[in-house]
C-alpha positions as CSV (number, residue, x, y, z in Angstrom):
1,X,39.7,-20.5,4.3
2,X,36.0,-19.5,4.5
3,X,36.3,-20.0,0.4
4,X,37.3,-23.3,0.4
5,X,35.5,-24.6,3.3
6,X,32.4,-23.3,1.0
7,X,33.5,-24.8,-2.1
8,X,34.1,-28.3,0.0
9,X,30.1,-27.6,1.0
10,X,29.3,-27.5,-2.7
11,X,30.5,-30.6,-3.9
12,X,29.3,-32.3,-0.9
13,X,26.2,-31.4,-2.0
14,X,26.5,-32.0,-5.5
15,X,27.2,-35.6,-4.4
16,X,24.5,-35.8,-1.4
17,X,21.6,-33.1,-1.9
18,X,18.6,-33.0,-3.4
19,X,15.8,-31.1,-5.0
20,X,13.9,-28.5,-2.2
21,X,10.4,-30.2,-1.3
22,X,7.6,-28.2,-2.9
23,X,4.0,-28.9,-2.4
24,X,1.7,-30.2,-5.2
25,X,-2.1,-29.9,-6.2
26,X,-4.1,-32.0,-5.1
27,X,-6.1,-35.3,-6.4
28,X,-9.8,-34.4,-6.3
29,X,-11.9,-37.8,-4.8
30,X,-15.3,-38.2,-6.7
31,X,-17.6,-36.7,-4.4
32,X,-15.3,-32.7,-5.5
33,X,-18.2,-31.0,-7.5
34,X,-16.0,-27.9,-8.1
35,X,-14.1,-24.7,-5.9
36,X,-16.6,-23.0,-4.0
37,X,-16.9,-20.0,-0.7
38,X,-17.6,-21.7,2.3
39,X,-18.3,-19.7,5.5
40,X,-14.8,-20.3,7.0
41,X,-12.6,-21.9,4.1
42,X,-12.2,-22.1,0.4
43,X,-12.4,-25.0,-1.5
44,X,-9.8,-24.7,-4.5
45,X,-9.4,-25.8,-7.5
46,X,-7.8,-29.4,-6.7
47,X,-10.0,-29.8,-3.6
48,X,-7.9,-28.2,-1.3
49,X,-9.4,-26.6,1.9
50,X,-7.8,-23.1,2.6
51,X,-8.8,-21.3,5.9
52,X,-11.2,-18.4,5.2
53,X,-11.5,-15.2,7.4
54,X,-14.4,-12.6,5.8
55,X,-15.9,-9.6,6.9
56,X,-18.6,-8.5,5.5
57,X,-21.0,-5.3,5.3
58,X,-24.1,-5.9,8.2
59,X,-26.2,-5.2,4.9
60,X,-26.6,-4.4,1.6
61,X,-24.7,-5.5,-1.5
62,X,-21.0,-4.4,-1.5
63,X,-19.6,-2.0,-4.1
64,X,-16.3,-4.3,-4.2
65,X,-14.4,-6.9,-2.6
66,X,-11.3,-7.4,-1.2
67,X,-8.8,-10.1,-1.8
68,X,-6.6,-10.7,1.2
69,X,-2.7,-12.4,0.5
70,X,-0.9,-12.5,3.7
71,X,2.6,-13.0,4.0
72,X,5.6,-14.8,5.1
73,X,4.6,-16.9,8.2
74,X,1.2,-15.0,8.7
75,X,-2.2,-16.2,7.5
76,X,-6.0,-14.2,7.0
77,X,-5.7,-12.5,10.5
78,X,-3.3,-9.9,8.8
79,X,-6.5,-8.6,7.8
80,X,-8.2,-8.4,11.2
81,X,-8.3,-4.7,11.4
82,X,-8.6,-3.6,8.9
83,X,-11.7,-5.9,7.3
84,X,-13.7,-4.4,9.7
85,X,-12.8,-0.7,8.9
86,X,-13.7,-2.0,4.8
87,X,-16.8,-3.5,5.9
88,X,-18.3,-0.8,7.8
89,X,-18.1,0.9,4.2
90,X,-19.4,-1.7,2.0
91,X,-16.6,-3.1,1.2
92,X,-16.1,-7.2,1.8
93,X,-12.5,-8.7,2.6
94,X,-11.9,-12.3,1.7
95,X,-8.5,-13.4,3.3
96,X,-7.0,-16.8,3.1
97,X,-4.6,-18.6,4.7
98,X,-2.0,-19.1,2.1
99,X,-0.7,-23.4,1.4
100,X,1.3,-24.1,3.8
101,X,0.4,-21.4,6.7
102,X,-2.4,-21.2,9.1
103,X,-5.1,-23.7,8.6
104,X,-4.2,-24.8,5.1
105,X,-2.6,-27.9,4.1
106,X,1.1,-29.0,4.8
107,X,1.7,-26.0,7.1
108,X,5.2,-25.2,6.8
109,X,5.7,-26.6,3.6
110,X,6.6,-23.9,0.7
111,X,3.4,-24.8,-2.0
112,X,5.3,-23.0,-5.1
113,X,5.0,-20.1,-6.8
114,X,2.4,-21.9,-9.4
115,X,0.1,-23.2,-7.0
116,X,-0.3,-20.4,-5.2
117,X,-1.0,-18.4,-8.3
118,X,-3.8,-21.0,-9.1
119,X,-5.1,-20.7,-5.6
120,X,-5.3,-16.9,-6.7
121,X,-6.9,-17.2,-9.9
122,X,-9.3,-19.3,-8.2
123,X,-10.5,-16.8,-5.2
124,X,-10.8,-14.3,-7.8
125,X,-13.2,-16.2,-9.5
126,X,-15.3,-17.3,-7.1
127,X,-15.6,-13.4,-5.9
128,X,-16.3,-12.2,-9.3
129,X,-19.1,-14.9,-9.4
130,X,-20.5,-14.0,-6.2
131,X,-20.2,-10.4,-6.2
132,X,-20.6,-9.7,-10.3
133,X,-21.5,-6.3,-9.9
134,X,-18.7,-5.5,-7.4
135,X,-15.2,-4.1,-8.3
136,X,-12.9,-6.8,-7.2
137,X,-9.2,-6.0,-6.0
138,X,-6.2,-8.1,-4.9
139,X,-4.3,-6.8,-1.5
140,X,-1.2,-8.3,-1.0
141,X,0.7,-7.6,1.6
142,X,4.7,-8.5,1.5
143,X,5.1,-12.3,0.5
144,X,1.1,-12.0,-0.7
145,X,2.4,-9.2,-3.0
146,X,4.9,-11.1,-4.2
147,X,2.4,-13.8,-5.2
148,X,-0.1,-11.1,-6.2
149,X,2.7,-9.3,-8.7
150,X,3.7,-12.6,-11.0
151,X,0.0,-14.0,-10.8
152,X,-1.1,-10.6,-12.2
153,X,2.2,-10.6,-14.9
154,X,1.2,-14.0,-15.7
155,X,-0.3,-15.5,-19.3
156,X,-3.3,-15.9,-16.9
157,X,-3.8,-12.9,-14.8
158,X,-6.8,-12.8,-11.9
159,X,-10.0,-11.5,-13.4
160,X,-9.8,-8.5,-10.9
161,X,-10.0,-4.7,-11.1
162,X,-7.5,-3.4,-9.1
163,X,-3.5,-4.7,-7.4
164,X,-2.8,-3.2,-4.2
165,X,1.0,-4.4,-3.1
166,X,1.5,-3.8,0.9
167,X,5.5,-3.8,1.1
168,X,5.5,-6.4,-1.4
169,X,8.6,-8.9,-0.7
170,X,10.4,-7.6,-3.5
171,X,14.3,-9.1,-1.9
172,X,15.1,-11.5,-4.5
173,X,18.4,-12.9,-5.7
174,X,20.2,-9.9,-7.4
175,X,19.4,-8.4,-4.1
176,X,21.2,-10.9,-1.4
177,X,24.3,-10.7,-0.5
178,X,26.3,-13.5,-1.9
179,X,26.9,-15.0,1.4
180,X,23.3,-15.5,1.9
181,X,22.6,-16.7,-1.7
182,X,25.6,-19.6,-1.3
183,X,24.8,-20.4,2.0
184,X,20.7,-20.8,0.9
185,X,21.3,-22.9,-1.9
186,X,23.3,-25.5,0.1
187,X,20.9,-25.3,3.0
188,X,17.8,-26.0,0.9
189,X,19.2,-28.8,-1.0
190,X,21.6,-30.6,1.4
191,X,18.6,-29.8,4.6
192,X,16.0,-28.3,3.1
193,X,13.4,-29.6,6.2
194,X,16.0,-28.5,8.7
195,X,13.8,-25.4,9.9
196,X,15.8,-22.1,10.8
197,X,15.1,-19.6,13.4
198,X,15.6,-16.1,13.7
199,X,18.5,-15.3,16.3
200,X,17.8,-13.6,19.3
201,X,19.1,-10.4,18.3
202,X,16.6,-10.7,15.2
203,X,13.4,-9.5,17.8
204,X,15.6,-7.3,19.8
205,X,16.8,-4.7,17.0
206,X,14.0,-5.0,14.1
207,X,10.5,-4.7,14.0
208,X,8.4,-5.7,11.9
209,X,5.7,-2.8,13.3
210,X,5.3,0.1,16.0
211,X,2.4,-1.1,17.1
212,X,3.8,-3.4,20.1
213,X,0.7,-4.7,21.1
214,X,-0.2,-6.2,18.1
215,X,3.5,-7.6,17.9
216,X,2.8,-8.9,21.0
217,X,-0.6,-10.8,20.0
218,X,1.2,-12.2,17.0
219,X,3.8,-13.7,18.9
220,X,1.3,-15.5,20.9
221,X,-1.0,-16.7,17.9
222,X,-0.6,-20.7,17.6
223,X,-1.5,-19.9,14.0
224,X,1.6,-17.9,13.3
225,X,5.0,-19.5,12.2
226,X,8.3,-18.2,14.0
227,X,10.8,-20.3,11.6
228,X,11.0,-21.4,8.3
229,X,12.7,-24.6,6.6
230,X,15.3,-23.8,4.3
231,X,13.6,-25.2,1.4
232,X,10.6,-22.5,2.1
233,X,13.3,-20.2,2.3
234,X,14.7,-21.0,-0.6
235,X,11.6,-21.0,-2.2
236,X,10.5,-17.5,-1.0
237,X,14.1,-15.5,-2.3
238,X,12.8,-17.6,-5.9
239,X,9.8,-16.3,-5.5
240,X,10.7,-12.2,-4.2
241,X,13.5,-12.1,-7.6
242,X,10.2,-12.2,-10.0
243,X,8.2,-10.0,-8.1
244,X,10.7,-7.7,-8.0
245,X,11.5,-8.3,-11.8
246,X,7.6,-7.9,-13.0
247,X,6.7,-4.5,-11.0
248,X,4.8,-2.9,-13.2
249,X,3.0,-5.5,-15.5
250,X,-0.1,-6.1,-14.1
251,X,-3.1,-5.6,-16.7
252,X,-5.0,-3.4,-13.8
253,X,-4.3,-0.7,-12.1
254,X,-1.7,-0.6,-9.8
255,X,-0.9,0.9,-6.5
256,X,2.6,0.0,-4.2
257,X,2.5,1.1,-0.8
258,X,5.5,0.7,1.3
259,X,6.8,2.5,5.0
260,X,10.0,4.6,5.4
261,X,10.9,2.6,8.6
262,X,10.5,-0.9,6.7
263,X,13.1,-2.9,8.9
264,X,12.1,-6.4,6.5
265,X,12.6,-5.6,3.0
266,X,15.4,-3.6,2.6
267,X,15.0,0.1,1.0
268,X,17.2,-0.5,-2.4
269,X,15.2,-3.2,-3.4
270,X,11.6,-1.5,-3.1
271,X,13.2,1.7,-4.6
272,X,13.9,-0.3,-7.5
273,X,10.8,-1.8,-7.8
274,X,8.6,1.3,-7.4
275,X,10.7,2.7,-10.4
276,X,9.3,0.1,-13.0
277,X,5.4,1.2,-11.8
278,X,3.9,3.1,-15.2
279,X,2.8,6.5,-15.3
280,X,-1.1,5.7,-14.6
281,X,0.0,3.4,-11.3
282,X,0.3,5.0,-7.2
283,X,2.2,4.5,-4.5
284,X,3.0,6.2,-0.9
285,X,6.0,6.1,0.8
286,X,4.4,6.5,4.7
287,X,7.1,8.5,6.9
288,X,5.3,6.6,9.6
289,X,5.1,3.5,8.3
290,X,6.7,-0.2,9.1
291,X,6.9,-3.2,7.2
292,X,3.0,-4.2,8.8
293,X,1.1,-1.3,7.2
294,X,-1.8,-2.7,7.9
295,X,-1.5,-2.8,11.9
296,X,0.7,0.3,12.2
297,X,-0.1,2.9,14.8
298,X,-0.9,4.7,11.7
299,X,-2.8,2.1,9.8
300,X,-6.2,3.7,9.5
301,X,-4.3,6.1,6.3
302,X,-3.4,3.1,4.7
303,X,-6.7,1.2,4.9
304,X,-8.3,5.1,4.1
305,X,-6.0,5.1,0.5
306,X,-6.6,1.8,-0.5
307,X,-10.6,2.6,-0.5
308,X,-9.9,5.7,-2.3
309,X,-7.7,3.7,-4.8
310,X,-10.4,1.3,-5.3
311,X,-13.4,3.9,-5.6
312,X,-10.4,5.7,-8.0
313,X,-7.1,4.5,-9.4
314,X,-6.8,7.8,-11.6
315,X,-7.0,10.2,-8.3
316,X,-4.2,10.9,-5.9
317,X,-4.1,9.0,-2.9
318,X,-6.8,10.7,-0.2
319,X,-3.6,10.7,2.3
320,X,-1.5,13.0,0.0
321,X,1.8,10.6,1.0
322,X,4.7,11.4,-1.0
323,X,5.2,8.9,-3.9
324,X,7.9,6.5,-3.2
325,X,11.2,7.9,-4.3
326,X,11.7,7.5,-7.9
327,X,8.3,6.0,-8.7
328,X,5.5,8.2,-10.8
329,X,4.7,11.1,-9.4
330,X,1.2,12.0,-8.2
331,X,-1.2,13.6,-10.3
332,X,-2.1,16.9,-10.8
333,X,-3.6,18.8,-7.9
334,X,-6.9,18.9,-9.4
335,X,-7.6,15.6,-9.3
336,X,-6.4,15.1,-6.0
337,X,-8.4,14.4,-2.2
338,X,-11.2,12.1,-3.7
339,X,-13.7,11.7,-1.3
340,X,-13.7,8.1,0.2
341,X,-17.2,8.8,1.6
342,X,-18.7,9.5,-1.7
343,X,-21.3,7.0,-3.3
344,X,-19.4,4.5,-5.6
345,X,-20.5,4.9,-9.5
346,X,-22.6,1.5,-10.1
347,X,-21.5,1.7,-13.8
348,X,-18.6,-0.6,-12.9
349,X,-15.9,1.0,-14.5
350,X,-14.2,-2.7,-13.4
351,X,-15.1,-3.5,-16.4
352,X,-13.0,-1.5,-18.0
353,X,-10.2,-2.2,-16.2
354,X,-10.4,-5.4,-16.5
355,X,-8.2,-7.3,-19.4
């Protein structure tokens, strides 16, 4: 019954649907003189205005930069805790809101894979030419990683030094179950604007952190999105099956970093995905760790590891985590618990990293 009542759907929407609504770049008016860092938003590549969040060092020139991707929903203020931490050690944190969350334009609209790369390329660049001496790295965390994985595997990678993927949304197509692959495809192109909500249950058996209070900030944050329309949706799972596929391709060094009690990306799909990291990449595998690594209770040995990764890719993590399960191991012992309070060498090995 359920078979033919979903077959039925199908050709109804062969007949009725249409394509799923995807944003597209902008038309630049004459007085655009180029992308550029403002104080609180980027101006991209088309002209487009992306909210900005930084923090900053109180002085002196920074040793490197980081990139901020949030993710699904979220926008720069996944970064709010731990920018400060970076910044107190010379590190800068550009986040932006993402097209389609926070501040940026069409908010709730999905912008594509391809813009969103290009928004990428073009942060990168600005950072590299505002902080040339500075070792520049990518932080994405889960949909942000997503992005930050097939921009990086891309004909065009970012000119950065370093990919940090925060339980990267790595839940593609091969992994849904087939209910929620037939019943997404319909949605998105018979609906796509109809916008779906997590069921109650959703926020009474998973969490997204352990660290209720920030949960509970989130949830009251006019910035934040609590539903998605199906066409986003259907946009995302697209965009989760190539991360998931290019793991591992990234011209940089690479580091995954994921939690044990993930509740949001399911654990067969990471596993997977930390398997096709190459010898020379890291990841953790935090026994106390959530989906929202960076606002854990236990946060502070993230933020602590992704310094060390970015003062050294080649050194074991300075938490001594356990790799994620059947990814590289970690190096040998001798080169492991780098100092993350040691003086950064000036001699930019960046560029060596760089492609």
């Amino acid at each position: 019954m359920i078979r033919s009542l979903l077959l039925a759907f199908a050709a109804s929407a062969l007949l009725v649907g249409c394509a799923p609504m995807v944003q597209q770049a902008g038309h630049p008016d004459l007085t655009f003189t180029g992308p550029r860092l403002d104080p609180h938003e980027v101006v991209s590549f088309d002209g487009a205005r992306l909210g900005l969040r930084r923090w900053e060092p109180a002085t002196g020139e920074p040793w490197a930069v980081i990139i901020g991707l949030h993710g699904m929903n979220d926008y720069s203020n996944a970064f709010h805790l731990a920018g400060p931490y970076w910044a107190e050690r010379g590190i800068v944190t550009l986040a932006y809101d993402q097209r389609g969350f926070g501040r940026s334009p069409q908010r709730g609209v999905w912008a594509g894979q391809a813009l969103m790369e290009e928004d990428l390329r073009t942060v990168v660049s600005l950072a590299r030419q505002r902080y040339p001496h500075a070792i520049i790295a990518v932080v994405g965390e889960s949909m942000g990683g997503a992005v930050a994985i097939t921009a990086f595997a891309s004909a065009r990678p970012p000119p950065a030094d370093r990919l940090i993927l925060v339980s990267p949304a790595v839940w593609g197509w091969s992994s849904q179950p087939v209910m929620n692959r037939v019943a997404l495809w319909l949605f998105a192109h018979v609906d796509g604007p109809a916008v779906l909500q997590p069921p109650s249950f959703v926020y009474r058996h998973i969490r997204a952190s352990d660290n209720i209070e920030e949960l509970i900030r989130m949830g009251r944050d006019p910035q934040m999105l609590w539903g998605a329309r199906t066409d986003t949706l259907y946009g995302l799972v697209g965009l989760m099956q190539n991360g998931w596929r290019e793991v591992g391709s990234a011209p940089v060094p690479t580091a995954l970093l994921a939690g044990v009690h993930d509740q949001i990306i399911p654990k067969a799909p990471m596993l997977q995905a930390a398997r096709k990291l190459r010898p020379t990449d890291r990841s953790a595998y935090y026994p106390d760790g959530w989906h929202l690594l960076l606002v854990d209770k236990q946060a502070p040995v993230v933020w602590r590891d992704i310094e060390g990764f970015l003062r050294d890719p080649a050194a074991s993590l300075v938490s001594g985590t356990e790799p994620v399960p059947g990814a590289p191991p970690t190096p040998a012992a001798e080169t492991a618990g780098v100092s993350v309070s040691a003086s950064p060498a000036r001699t930019r090995d960046s560029e060596l990293a760089r492609p």
